[in-house]
C-alpha positions as semicolon CSV with decimal commas, in nm:
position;residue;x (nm);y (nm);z (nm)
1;X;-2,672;-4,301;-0,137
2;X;-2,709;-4,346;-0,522
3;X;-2,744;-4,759;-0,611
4;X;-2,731;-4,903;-0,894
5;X;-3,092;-4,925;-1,027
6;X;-3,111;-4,495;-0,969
7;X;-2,845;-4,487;-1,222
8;X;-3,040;-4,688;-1,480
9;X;-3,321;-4,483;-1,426
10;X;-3,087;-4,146;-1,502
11;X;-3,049;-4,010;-1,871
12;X;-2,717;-4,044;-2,043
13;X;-2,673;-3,683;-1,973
14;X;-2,744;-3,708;-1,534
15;X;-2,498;-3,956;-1,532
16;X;-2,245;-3,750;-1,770
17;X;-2,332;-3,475;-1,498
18;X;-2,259;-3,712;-1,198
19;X;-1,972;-3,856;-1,361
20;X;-1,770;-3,483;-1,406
21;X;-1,910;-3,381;-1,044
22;X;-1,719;-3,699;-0,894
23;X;-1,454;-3,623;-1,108
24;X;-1,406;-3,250;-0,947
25;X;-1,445;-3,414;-0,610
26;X;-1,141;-3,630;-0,650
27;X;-0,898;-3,361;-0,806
28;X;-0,659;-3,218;-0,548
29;X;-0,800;-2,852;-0,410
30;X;-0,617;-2,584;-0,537
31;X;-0,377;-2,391;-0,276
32;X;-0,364;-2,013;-0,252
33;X;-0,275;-1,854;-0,578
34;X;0,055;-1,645;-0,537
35;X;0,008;-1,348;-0,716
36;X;0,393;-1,296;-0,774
37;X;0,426;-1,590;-1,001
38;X;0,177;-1,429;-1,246
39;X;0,303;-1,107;-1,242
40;X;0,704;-0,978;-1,348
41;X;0,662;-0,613;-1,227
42;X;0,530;-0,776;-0,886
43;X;0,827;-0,972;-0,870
44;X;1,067;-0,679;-0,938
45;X;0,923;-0,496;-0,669
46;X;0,950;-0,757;-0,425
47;X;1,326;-0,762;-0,526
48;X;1,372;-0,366;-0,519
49;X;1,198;-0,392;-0,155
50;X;1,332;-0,698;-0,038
51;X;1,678;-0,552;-0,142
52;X;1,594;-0,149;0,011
53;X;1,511;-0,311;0,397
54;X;1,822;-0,602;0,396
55;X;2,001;-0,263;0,308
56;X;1,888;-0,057;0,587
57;X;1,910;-0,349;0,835
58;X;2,260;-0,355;0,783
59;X;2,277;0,034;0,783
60;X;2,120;0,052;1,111
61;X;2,326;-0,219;1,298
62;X;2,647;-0,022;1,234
63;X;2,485;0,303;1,321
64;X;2,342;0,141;1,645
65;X;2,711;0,046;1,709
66;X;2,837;0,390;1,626
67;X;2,536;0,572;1,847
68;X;2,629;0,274;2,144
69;X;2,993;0,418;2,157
70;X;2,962;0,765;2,116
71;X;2,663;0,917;2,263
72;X;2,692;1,086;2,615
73;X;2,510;0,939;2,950
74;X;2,369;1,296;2,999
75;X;2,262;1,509;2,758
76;X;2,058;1,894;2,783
77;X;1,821;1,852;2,570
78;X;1,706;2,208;2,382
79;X;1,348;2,328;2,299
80;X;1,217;2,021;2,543
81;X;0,851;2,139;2,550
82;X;0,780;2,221;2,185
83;X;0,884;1,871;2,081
84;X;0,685;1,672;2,329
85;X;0,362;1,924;2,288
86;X;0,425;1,899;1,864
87;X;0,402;1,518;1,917
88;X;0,109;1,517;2,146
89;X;-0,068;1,771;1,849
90;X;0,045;1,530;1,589
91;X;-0,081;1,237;1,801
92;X;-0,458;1,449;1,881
93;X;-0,445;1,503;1,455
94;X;-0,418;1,116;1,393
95;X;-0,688;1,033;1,670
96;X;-0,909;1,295;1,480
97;X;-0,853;1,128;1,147
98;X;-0,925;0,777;1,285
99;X;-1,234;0,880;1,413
100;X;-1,322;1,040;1,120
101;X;-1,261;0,741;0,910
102;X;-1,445;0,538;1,157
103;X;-1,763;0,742;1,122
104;X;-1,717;0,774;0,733
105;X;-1,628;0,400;0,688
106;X;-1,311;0,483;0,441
107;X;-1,064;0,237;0,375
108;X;-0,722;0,423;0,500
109;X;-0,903;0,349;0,874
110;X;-0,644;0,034;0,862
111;X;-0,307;0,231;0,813
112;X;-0,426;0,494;1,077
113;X;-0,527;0,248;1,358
114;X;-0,135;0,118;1,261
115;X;-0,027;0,487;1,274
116;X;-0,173;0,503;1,613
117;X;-0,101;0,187;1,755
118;X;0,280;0,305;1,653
119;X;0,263;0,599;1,785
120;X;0,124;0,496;2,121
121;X;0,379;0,271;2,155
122;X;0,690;0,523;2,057
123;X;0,520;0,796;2,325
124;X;0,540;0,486;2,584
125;X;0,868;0,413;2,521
126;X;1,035;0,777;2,541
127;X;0,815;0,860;2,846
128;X;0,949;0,556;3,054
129;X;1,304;0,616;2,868
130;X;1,365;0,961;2,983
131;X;1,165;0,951;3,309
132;X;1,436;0,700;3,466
133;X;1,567;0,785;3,778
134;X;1,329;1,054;3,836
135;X;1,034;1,110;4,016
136;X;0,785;1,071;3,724
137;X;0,867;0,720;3,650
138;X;0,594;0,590;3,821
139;X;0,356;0,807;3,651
140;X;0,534;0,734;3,291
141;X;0,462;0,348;3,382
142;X;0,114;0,332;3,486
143;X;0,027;0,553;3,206
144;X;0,203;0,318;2,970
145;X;0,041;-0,013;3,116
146;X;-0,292;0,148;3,171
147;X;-0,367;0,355;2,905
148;X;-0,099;0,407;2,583
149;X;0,020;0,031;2,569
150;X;-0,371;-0,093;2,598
151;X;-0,514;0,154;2,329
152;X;-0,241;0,064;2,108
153;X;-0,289;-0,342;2,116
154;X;-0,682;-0,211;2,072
155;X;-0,553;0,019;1,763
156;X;-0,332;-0,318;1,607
157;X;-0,583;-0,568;1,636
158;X;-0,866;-0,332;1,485
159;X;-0,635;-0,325;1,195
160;X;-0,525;-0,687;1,211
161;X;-0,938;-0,721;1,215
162;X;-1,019;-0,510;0,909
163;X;-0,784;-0,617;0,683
164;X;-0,889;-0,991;0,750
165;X;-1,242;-0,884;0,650
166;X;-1,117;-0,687;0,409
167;X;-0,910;-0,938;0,195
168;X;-1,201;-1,248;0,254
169;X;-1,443;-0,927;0,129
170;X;-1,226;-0,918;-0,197
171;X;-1,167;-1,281;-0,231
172;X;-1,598;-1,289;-0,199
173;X;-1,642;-1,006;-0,462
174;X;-1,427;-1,167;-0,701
175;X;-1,566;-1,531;-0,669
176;X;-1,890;-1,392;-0,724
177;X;-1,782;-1,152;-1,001
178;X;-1,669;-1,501;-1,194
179;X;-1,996;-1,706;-1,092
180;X;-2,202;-1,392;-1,219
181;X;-2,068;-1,319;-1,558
182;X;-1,911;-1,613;-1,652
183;X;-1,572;-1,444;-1,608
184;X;-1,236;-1,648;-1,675
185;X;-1,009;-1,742;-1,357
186;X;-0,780;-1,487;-1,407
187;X;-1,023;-1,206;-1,411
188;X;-1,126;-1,295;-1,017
189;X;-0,832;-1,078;-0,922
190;X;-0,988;-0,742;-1,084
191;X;-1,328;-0,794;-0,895
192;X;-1,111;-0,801;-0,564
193;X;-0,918;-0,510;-0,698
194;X;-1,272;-0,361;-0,774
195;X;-1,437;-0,419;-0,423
196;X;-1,115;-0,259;-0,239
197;X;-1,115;0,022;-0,484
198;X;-0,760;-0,009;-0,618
199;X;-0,691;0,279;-0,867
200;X;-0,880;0,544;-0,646
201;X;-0,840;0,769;-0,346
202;X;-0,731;0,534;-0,045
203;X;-0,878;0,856;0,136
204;X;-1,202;0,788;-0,038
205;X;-1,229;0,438;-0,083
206;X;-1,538;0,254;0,147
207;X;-1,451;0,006;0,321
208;X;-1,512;-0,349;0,106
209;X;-1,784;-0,538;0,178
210;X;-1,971;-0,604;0,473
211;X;-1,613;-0,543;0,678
212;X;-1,680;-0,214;0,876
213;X;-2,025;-0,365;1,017
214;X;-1,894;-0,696;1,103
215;X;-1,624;-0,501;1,344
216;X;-1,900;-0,285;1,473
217;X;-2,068;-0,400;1,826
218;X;-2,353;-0,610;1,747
219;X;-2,628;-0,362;1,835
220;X;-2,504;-0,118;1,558
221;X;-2,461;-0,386;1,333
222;X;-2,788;-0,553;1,376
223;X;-2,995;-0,198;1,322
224;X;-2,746;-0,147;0,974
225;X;-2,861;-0,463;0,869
226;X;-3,227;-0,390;0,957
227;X;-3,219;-0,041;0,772
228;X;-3,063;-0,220;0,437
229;X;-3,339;-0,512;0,449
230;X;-3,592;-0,244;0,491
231;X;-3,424;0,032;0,197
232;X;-3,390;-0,329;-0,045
């Protein structure tokens, strides 16, 4: 603790410091900056969406209504096989991109682990739905509990993961950006947009930061670590 003889012994300019460092300590913390009240076209597109999904909302409750009262019990159901076989191919294509954007740390690995997290879940729910009352429900069930419903949790909270790291990557990058250079506030955003690589191919974008290792098991991320103190 600072008394009252250190003080005399500072220079007019230490306590000038100290003064404007308590100063900053007693101002309120800043919240989290919205980035729609800086930006009109960001607002407008918020209103365009915002206006597009209340719009199909109500679309889909009449047509839900209108499908509830119309559609038959029992239906034959043509070309059976090809539609459950093109799924399954289209479901094998976006496991092979996720695991190719898992082994070449791009960016777009977050909206395929939601792809396939989706898609898990919609092959759950048609298997159980048309398996009632027949033989293969049990199979359609432990399938779904032990195997489509479990990868795609896995698949949503990888995503859920990344995009954490991603976002406090950006946030990192642009705080650092400002420290660096001497860079005004407003400028922090374009080092976030920088790190993420806004303005690019998602396809091609790394992952920012540090985010693909921390979500790695520790083993690989420890040896990744080792390799870049060893290359620096």
């Amino acid at each position: 603790m600072i008394d009252k003889a250190e003080l005399h012994r500072m220079s007019q300019a230490e306590r000038q410091k100290l003064a404007s460092l308590l100063a900053e300590l007693d101002e309120p913390h800043p919240g989290p900056v919205n980035p729609y009240l800086g930006d009109a076209k960001l607002r407008r597109e918020r209103r365009v969406a915002l206006v597009i999904m209340a719009g199909c909302c109500v679309i889909l409750v009449g047509w839900i209504v209108v499908l509830h009262g119309t559609l038959p019990r029992y239906f034959d159901a043509h070309h059976w096989r090809a539609v459950w076989v093109s799924f399954d191919v289209l479901l094998l294509a976006v496991f092979a991109a996720t695991a190719w954007a898992i082994w070449r740390e791009r960016q777009i690995l977050i909206l395929l682990l939601v792809l396939v997290g989706a898609m898990l879940c919609c092959d759950a729910w048609f298997d159980i739905g048309t398996s009632l009352s027949t033989s293969g429900i049990w199979i359609s069930l432990l399938s779904a509990i032990f195997a489509e419903l479990p990868l795609a949790f896995l698949a949503f909270a990888g995503a859920r993961r990344l995009l954490r790291i991603t976002v406090a990557a950006g946030i990192r990058a642009g705080a650092e950006g400002q420290a660096g250079i001497g860079a005004p506030a407003q400028q922090a955003p374009r080092g976030m947009r920088d790190r993420v690589g806004t303005g690019s191919s998602l396809r091609r974008t790394p992952l920012a930061g540090a985010g693909l290792d921390e979500a790695l098991p520790r083993g690989r991320a420890r040896r990744r670590a080792g390799q870049a103190g060893q290359s620096a």
